[in-house]
C-alpha positions as CSV (number, residue, x, y, z in Angstrom):
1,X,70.0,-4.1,-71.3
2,X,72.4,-7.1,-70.9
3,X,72.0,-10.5,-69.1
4,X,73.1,-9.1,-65.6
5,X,70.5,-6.3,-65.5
6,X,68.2,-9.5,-66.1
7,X,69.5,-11.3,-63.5
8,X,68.7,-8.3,-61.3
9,X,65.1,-7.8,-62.7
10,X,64.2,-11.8,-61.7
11,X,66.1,-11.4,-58.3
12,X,64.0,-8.2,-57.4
13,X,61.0,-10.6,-58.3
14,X,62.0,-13.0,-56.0
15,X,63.0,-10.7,-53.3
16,X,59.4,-8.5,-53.6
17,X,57.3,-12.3,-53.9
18,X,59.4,-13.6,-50.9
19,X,58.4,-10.3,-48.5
20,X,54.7,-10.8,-50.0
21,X,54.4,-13.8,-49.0
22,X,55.5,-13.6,-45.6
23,X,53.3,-10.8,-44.6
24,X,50.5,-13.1,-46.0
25,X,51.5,-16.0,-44.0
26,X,51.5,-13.7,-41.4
27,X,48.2,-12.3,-41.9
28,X,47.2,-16.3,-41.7
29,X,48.4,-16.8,-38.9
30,X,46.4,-14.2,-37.1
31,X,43.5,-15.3,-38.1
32,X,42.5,-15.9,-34.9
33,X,44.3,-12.8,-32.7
34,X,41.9,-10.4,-30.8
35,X,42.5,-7.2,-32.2
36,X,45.0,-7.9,-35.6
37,X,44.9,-5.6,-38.2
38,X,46.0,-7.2,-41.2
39,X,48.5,-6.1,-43.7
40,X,48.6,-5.1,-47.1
41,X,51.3,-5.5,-49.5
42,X,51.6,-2.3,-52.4
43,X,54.2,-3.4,-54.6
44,X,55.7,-1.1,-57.6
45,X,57.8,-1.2,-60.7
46,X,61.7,-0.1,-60.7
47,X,62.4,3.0,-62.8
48,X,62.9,2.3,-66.7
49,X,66.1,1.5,-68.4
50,X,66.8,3.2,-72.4
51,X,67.8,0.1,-73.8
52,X,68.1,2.4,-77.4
53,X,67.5,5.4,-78.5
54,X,63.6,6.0,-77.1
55,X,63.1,2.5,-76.5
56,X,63.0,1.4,-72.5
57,X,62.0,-1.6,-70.8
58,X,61.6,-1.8,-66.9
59,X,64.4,-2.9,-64.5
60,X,61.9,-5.1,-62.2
61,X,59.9,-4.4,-59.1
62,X,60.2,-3.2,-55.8
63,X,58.4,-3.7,-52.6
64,X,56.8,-0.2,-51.7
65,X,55.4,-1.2,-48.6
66,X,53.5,-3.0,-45.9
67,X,50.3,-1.4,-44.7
68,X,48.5,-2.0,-41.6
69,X,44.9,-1.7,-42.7
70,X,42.9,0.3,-40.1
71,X,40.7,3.6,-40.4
72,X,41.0,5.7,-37.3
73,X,37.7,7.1,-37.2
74,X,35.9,4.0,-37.5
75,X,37.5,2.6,-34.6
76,X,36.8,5.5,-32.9
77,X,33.0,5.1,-33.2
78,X,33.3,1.3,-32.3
79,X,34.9,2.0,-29.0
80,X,32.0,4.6,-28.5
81,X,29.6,1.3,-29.4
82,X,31.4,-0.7,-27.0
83,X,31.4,1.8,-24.1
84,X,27.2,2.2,-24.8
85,X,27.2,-1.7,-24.9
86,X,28.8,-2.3,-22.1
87,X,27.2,0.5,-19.9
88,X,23.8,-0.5,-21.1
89,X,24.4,-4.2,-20.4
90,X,25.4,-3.6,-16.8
91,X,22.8,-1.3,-15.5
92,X,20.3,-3.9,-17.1
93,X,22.0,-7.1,-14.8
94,X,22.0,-4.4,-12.1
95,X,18.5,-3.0,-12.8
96,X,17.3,-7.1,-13.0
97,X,19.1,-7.8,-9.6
98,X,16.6,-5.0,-7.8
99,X,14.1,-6.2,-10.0
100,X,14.9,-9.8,-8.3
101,X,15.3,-8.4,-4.5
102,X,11.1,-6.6,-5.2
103,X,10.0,-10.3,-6.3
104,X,6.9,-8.5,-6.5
105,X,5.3,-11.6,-9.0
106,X,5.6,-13.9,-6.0
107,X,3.5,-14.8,-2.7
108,X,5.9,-12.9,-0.8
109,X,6.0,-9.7,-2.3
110,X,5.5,-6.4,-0.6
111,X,2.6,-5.9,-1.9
112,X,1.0,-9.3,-0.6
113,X,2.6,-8.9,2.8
114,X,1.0,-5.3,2.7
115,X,-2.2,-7.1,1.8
116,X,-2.3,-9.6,4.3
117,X,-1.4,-6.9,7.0
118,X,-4.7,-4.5,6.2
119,X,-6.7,-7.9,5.8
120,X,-5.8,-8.9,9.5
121,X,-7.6,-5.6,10.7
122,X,-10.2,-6.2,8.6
123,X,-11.3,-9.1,9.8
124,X,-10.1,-7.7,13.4
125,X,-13.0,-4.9,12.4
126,X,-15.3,-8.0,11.6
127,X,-15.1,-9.4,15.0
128,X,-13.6,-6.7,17.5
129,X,-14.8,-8.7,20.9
130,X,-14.9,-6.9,23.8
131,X,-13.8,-6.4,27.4
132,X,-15.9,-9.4,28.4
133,X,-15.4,-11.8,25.2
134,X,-11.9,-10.3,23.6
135,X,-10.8,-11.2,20.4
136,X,-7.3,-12.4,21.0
137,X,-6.9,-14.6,18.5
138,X,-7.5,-12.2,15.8
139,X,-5.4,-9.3,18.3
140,X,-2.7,-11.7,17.9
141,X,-2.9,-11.9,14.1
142,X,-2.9,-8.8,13.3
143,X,0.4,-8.9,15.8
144,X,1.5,-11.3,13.6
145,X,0.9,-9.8,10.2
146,X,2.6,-6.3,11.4
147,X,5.7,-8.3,12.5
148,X,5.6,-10.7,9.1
149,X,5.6,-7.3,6.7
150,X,8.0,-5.4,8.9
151,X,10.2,-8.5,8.7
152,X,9.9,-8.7,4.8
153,X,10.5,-5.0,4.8
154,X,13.9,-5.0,6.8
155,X,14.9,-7.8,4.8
156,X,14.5,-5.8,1.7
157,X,16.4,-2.9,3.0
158,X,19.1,-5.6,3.7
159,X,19.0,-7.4,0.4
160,X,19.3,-4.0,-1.3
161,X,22.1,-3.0,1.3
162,X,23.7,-6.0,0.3
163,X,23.9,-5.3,-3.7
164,X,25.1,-1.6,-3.0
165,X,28.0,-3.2,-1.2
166,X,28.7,-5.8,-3.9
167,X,28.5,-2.5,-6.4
168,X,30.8,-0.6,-4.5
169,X,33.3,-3.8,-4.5
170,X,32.5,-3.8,-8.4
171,X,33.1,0.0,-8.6
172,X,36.4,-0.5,-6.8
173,X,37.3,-3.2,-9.0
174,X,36.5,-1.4,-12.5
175,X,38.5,1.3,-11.4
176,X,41.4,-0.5,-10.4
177,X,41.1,-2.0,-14.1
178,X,41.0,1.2,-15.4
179,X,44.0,2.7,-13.9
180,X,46.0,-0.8,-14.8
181,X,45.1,-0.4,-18.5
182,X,46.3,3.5,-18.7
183,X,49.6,1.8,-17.2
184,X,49.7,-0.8,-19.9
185,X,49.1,1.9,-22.6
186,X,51.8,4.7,-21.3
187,X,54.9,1.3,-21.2
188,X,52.9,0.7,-25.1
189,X,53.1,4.0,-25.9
190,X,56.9,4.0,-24.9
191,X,57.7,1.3,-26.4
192,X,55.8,2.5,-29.9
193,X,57.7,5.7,-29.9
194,X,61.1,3.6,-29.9
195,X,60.5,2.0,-32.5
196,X,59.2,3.7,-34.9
197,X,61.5,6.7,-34.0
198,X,59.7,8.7,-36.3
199,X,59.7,6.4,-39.3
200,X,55.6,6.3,-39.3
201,X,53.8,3.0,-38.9
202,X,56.5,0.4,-38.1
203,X,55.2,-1.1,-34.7
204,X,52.2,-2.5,-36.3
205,X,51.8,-5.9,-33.7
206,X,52.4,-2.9,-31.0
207,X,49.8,-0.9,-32.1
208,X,47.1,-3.9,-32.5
209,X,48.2,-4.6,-29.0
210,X,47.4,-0.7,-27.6
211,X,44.4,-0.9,-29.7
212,X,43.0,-3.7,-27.7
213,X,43.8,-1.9,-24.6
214,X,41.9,1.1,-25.9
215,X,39.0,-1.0,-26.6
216,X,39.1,-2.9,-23.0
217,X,39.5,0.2,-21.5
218,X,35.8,1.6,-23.3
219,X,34.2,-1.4,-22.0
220,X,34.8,1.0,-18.6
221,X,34.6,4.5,-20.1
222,X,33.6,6.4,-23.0
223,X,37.1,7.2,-23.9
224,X,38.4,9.7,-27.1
225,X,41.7,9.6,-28.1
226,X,44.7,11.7,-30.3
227,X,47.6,10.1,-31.6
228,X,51.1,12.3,-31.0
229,X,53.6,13.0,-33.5
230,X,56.2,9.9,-32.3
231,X,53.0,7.3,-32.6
232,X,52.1,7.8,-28.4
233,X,48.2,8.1,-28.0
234,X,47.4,10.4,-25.4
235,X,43.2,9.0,-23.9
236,X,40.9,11.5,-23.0
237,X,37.2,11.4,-21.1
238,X,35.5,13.8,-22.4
239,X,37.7,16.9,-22.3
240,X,40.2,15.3,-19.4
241,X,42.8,13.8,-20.0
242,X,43.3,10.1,-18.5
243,X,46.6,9.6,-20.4
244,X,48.7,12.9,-21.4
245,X,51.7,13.5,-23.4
246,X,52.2,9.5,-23.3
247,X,52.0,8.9,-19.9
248,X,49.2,7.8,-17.8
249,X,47.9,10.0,-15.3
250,X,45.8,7.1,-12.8
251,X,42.5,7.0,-12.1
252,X,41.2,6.2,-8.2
253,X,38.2,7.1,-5.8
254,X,38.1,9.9,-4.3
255,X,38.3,8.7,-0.6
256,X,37.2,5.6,-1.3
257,X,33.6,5.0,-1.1
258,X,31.3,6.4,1.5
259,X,28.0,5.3,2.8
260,X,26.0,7.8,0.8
261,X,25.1,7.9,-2.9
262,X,26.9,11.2,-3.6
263,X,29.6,9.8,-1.8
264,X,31.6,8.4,-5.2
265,X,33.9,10.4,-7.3
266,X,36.4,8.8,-9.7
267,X,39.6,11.4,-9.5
268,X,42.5,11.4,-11.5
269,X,45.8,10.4,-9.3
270,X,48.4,13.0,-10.3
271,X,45.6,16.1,-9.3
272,X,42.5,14.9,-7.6
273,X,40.6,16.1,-10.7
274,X,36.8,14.6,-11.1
275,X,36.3,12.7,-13.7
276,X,32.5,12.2,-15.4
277,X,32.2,8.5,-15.4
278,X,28.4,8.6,-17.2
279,X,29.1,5.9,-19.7
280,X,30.9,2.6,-19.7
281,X,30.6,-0.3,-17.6
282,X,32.3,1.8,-14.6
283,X,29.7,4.9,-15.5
284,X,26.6,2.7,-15.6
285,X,28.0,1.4,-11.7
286,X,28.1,4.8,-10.4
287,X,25.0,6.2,-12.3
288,X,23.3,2.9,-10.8
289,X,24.4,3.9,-7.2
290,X,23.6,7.2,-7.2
291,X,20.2,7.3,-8.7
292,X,18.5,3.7,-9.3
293,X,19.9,2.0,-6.5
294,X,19.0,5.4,-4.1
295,X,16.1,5.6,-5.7
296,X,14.7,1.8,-4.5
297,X,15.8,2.7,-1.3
298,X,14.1,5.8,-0.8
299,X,11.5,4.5,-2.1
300,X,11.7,1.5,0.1
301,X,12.1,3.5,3.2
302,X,9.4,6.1,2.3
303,X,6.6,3.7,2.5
304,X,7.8,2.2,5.4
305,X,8.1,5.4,6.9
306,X,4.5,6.4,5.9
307,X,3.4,3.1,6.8
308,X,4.9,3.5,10.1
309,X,3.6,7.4,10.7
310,X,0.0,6.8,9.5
311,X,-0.7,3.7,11.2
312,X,0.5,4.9,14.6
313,X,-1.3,8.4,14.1
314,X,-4.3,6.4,14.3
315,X,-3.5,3.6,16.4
316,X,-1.7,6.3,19.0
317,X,-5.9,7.8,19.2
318,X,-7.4,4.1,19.8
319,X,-8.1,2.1,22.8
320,X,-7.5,-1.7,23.3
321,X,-9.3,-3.7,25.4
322,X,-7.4,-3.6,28.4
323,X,-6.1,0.0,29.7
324,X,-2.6,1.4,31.2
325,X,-1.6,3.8,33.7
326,X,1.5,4.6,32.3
327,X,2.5,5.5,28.8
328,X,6.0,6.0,27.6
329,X,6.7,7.3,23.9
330,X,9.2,5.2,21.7
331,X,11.1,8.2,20.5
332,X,13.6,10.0,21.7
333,X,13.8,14.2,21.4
334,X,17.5,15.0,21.3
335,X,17.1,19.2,22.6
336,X,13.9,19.2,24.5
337,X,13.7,23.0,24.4
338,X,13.8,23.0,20.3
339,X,10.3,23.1,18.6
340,X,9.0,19.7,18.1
341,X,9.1,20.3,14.0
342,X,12.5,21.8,14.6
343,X,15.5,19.1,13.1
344,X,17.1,19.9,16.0
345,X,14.6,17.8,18.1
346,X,15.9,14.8,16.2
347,X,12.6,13.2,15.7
348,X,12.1,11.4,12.4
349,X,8.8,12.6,11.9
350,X,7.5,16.3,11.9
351,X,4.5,16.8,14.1
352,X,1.7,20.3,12.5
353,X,-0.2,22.9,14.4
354,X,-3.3,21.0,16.1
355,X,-4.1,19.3,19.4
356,X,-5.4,16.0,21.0
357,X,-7.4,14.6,23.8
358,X,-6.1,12.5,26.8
359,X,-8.4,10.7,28.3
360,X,-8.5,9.1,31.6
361,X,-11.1,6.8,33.0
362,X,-11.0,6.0,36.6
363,X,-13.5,4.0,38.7
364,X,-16.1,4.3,35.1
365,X,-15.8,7.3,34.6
366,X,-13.7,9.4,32.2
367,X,-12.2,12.4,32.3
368,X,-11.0,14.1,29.2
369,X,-8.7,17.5,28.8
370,X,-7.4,19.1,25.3
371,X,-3.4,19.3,24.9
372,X,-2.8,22.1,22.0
373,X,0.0,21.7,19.9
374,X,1.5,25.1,18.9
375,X,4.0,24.7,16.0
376,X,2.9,27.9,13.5
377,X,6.0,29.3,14.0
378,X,4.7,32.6,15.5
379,X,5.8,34.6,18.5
380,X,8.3,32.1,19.4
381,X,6.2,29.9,21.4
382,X,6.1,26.6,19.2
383,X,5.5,23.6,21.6
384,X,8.8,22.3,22.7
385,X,8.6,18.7,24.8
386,X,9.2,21.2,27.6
387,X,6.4,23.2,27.1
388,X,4.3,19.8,26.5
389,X,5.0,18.6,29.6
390,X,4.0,21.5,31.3
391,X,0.7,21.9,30.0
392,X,-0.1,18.4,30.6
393,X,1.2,19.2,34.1
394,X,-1.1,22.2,34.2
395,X,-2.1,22.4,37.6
396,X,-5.4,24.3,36.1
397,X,-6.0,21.3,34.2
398,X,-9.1,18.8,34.4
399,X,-6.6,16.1,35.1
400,X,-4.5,17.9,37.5
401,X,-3.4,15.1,39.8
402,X,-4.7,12.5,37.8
403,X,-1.7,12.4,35.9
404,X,1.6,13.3,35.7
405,X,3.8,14.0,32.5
406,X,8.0,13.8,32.7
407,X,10.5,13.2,30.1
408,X,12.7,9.8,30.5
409,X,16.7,10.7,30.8
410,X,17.1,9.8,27.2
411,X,14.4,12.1,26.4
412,X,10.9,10.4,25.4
413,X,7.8,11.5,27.1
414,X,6.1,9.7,29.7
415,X,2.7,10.0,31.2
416,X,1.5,8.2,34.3
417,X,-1.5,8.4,36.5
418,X,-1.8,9.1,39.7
419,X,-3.6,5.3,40.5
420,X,-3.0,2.2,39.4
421,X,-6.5,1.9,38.8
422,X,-6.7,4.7,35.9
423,X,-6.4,4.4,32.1
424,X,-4.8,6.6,30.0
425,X,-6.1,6.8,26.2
426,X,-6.0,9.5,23.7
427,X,-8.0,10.6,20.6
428,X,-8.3,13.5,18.0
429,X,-4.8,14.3,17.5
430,X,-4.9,16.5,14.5
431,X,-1.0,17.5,15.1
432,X,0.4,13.7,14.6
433,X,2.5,14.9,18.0
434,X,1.4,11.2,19.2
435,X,2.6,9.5,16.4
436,X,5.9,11.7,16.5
437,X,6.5,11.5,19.9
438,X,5.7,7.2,19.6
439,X,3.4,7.4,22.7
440,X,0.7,4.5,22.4
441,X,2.1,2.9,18.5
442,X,1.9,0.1,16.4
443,X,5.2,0.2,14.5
444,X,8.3,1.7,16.1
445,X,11.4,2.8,14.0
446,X,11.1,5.3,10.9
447,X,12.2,3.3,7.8
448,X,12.3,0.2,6.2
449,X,15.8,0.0,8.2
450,X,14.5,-0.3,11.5
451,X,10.7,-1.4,11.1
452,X,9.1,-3.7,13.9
453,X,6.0,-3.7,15.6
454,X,5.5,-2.5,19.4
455,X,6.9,-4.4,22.1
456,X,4.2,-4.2,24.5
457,X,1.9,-5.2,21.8
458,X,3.3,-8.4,21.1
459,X,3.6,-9.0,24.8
460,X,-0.3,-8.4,25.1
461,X,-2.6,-8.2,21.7
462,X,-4.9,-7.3,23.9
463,X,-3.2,-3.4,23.9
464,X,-4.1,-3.5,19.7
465,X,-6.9,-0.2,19.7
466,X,-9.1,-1.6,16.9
467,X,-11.8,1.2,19.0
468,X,-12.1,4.5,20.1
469,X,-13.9,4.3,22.6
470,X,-12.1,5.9,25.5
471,X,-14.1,3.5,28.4
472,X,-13.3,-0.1,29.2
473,X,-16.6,-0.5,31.2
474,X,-18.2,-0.5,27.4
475,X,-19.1,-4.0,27.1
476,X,-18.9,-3.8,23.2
477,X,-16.1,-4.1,21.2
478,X,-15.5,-0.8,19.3
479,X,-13.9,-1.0,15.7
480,X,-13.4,2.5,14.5
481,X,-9.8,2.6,14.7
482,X,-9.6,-1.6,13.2
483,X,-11.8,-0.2,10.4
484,X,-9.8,3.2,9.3
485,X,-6.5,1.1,9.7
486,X,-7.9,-1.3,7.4
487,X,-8.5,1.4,4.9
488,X,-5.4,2.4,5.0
489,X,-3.8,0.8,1.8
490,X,-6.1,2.5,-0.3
491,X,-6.1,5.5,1.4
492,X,-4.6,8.7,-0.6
493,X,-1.9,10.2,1.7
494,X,-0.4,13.7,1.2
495,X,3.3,12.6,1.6
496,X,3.2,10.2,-1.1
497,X,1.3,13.3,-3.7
498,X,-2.0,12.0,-3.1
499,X,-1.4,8.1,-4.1
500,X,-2.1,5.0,-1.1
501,X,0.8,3.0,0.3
502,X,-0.8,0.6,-2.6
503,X,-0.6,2.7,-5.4
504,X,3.1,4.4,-4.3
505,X,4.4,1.3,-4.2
506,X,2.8,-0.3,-7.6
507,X,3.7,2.5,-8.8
508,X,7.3,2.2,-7.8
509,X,7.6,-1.5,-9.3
510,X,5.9,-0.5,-12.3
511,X,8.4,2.3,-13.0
512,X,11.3,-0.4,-12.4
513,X,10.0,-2.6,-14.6
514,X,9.3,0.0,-17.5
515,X,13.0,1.4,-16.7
516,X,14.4,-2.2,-17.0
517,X,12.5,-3.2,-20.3
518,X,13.8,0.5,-21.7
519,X,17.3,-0.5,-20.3
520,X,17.3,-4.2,-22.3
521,X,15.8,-2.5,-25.4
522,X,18.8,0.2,-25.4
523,X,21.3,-3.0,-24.5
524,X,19.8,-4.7,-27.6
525,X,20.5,-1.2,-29.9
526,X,23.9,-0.9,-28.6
527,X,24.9,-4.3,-29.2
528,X,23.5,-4.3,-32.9
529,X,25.3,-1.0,-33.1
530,X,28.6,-2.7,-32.3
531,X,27.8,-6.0,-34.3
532,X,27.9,-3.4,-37.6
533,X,30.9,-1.9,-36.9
534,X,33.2,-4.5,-35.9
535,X,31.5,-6.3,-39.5
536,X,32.9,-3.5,-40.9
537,X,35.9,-3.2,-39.2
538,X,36.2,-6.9,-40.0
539,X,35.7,-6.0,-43.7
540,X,38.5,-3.8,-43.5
541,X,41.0,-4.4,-41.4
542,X,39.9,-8.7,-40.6
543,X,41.7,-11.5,-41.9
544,X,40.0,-13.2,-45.0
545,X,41.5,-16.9,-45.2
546,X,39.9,-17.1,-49.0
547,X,41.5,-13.6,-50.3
548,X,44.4,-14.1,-48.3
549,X,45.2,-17.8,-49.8
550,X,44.4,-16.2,-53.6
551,X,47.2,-13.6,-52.3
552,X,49.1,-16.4,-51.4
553,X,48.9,-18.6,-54.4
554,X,49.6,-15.5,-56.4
555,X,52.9,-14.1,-55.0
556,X,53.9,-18.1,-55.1
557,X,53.4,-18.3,-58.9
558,X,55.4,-14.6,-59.2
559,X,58.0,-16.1,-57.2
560,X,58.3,-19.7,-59.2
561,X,57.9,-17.3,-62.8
562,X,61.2,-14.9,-60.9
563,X,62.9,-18.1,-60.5
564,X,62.3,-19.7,-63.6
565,X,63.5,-16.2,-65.2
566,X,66.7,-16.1,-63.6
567,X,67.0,-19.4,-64.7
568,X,66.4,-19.6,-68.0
569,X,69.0,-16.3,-67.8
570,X,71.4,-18.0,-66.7
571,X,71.6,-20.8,-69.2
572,X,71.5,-17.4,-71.8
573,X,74.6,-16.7,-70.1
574,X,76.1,-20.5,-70.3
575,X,75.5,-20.1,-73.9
576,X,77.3,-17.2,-74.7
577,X,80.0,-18.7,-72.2
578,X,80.1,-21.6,-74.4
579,X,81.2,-19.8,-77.7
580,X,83.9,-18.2,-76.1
């Protein structure tokens, strides 16, 4: 080997040291980038030269390459921890915000305006008065406290209304991300493909970039994805396919977002294929909205409903202590020929086989004739409103004259008598039909929606039937109906599987609360789950300012020794120059 090959030997030296040490400085100065992989510099020796016979000696060293350090598979399962992290985390601030709207650990809870309700006909109990000393005050309050807990019940129903619009407007949003970031990674993809043209890794600053799109976009879904033979990633949820062959297919909502829970469906743009959105910030919005946010309101409106049908079942069978001659039911029956259990009645509650008693008291004394409710659903001859005004019109009937039944024109039954002077009460109505039908209630609407208390009560207290006695010339107050209405809160009722308004709704918070502390636990297992892959990750692919300045220092010294070499070559070569 001569003095030129040597020359050679320190310039591939200072050419290998010069690349090294620019992909270190480069690695330096990406510290700091989301999402840099850092690179790795592999160098190698050039082939041997025989110098003499069997005797070789190296020719110098080449760069082999520059690796971008990243394992696949690991980054696959940290994109699976960032999809359960993020998922978890957002049903937890969602689960909180219900949690927030029940405020059931303050004064003005549910369960204390439930409280305060029974309490007021407790104490009406205590003290009914009577026709000749009437209780008004207490009349009133019990007015009062029915208004006070429908109002905090509506205002509930709104709250939650409320949050199930902002979660649609989130839903929207999240989508919209979505389909932006498949955009972003089919014009990446594109521009990966051209430039590594086949040549393997050589967009690595491209592929960091994708690969922080890939991770944004699990903060939405649980994605999977397969890299393509010219470096395009096609992205996948579960076995459909959000990006394909490269390109992005779009994501949207399947006619936008309707009123009820089953209402949203996340499509992809180019079919109208569903996609299963379970996971993922955008999967925990949708699994929110269908079943935990539905859940509260049902919930919600269930005990309002029951609240509303079981107070006015007995409150429909008591007397106040002033009478009327004319009753009118709240509720409207849409076919008044249809069964009144039948949907097609359009009454929000559902009336059973039984009968009741109407009363009427005229001039002291009281007359009193059984209406049977037929809804057994034999022989085709189920009590329609029809049918009920007819046999209250019944010309053989006790009160044949005394009273007469009709339907309004918007279809709710009405009963008047046939004197001003009369009363018209009711009792013993083992069908509910009263309660249905709205004739003589406490509460009017059917859900936590639409909630309030009686008009004509809050016009006159005095109408509140804390008694059952059926005859205003009783100068004692009766407090049958005060007293069983009082009960109510801890009464078990069928519709709620046994359990009191109470307990169904103590229940109900409980289960919240236990579903919300199981929801932060998960959040808390994700996030270490995530914290020890990206460590690892971090180990891997991360920037290490210490090894990467040893790195440094050491390609500097190679690069220094390569110069010095060629150097001291070169005054070799002077030498030999000289003697010439």
């Amino acid at each position: 080997m001569g003095l030129t090959n040597a020359l050679q030997i320190g310039k591939s030296g200072i050419l290998a040291s010069q690349s090294a040490l620019q992909a270190v400085g480069n690695n330096l100065a990406n510290v700091g980038t989301e999402g840099y992989h850092r690179s790795k510099v592999s160098l190698s020796p050039v082939g041997d030269q025989e110098i003499l016979n069997g005797i070789f000696v190296g020719r110098g060293v080449q760069l082999q390459s520059i690796t971008r350090l990243v394992d696949e598979a690991l980054e696959t399962r940290l994109r699976g921890s960032v999809a359960n992290q993020s998922g978890s985390l957002e049903r937890q601030e969602l689960l909180e915000q219900v949690e927030s709207v029940h405020n059931e650990l303050s004064e003005i809870s549910i369960t204390s305006r439930l409280t305060d309700f029974f309490a007021s006909w407790s104490s009406l109990a205590a003290n009914p008065g009577s026709t000749s000393e009437p209780s008004t005050a207490l009349r009133s309050d019990v007015v009062n406290e029915g208004q006070i807990a429908a109002d905090h019940l509506r205002q509930i129903r709104l709250e939650l209304t409320a949050q199930r619009e902002q979660v649609d407007l989130a839903i929207i949003d999240s989508v919209n991300a979505v389909d932006s970031l498949l955009t972003q990674v089919e014009q990446i993809n594109e521009s990966i493909a051209l430039q590594e043209s086949g040549r393997g890794q050589g967009a690595s600053a491209l592929r960091d970039q994708r690969d922080v799109l890939l991770t944004e976009l699990a903060t939405y879904l649980d994605i999977s994805t397969n890299e393509l033979g010219n470096g395009e990633v096609d992205v996948f949820v579960g076995s459909t396919p959000l990006v394909l062959n490269g390109d992005s297919r779009g994501l949207t909502l399947e006619n936008g977002i309707g009123q009820s829970a089953a209402d949203v469906h996340v499509v992809i743009k180019d079919d109208g294929q569903r996609v299963n959105a379970t996971t993922g910030k955008l999967g925990a919005q949708i699994t929110f909205r269908q079943e935990d946010w539905q859940e509260a309101v049902d919930t919600l409106d269930n005990l309002a409903r029951e609240l509303i049908f079981e107070v006015n079942k007995l409150h429909s069978t008591g007397q106040g202590l002033v009478g009327s001659s004319s009753v009118t039911g709240a509720n409207k029956v849409l076919d008044a020929d249809a069964s009144l259990n039948d949907p097609a009645a359009g009454l929000d509650f559902t009336p059973v086989h039984g009968s009741f008693q109407i009363h009427v008291e005229q001039n002291g004394v009281t007359t009193t004739q059984q209406i049977n409710i037929d809804l057994d659903g034999l022989n085709g001859n189920d009590t329609t409103l029809n049918t009920l005004i007819a046999q209250i019109n019944d010309p053989a009937s006790r009160l044949a004259g005394m009273i007469s039944a009709s339907a309004t024109a918007d279809g709710r039954l009405q009963i008047t008598a046939g004197s001003d002077s009369a009363t018209i009460s009711f009792s013993d109505d083992s069908s509910g039909v009263l309660a249905t039908l709205g004739v003589n209630s406490y509460f009017t609407g059917s859900s936590a929606a639409d909630i309030g208390v009686n008009q004509a009560l809050q016009d006159d207290p005095r109408l509140i039937a804390a008694g059952r006695q059926h005859s205003l010339s009783d100068p004692l107050g009766a407090n049958e109906n005060a007293l069983s209405i009082a009960e109510l809160g801890s009464t078990p009722i069928e519709a709620l599987n046994g359990r009191s308004l109470s307990d169904f709704w103590t229940d109900h918070v409980a289960d919240y609360a236990s579903r919300l502390s199981a929801t932060g636990q998960q959040a808390e297992a994700d996030t270490l789950v995530r914290q020890s892959l990206e460590a690892q990750r971090q180990e891997l692919s991360g920037v290490n300012v210490d090894e990467e300045t040893i790195d440094l220092i050491q390609y500097q010294r190679s690069f220094q020794a390569s110069a010095r070499f060629i150097s001291v070559t070169d005054e070799l070569i002077q030498t030999l120059l000289g003697l010439v």
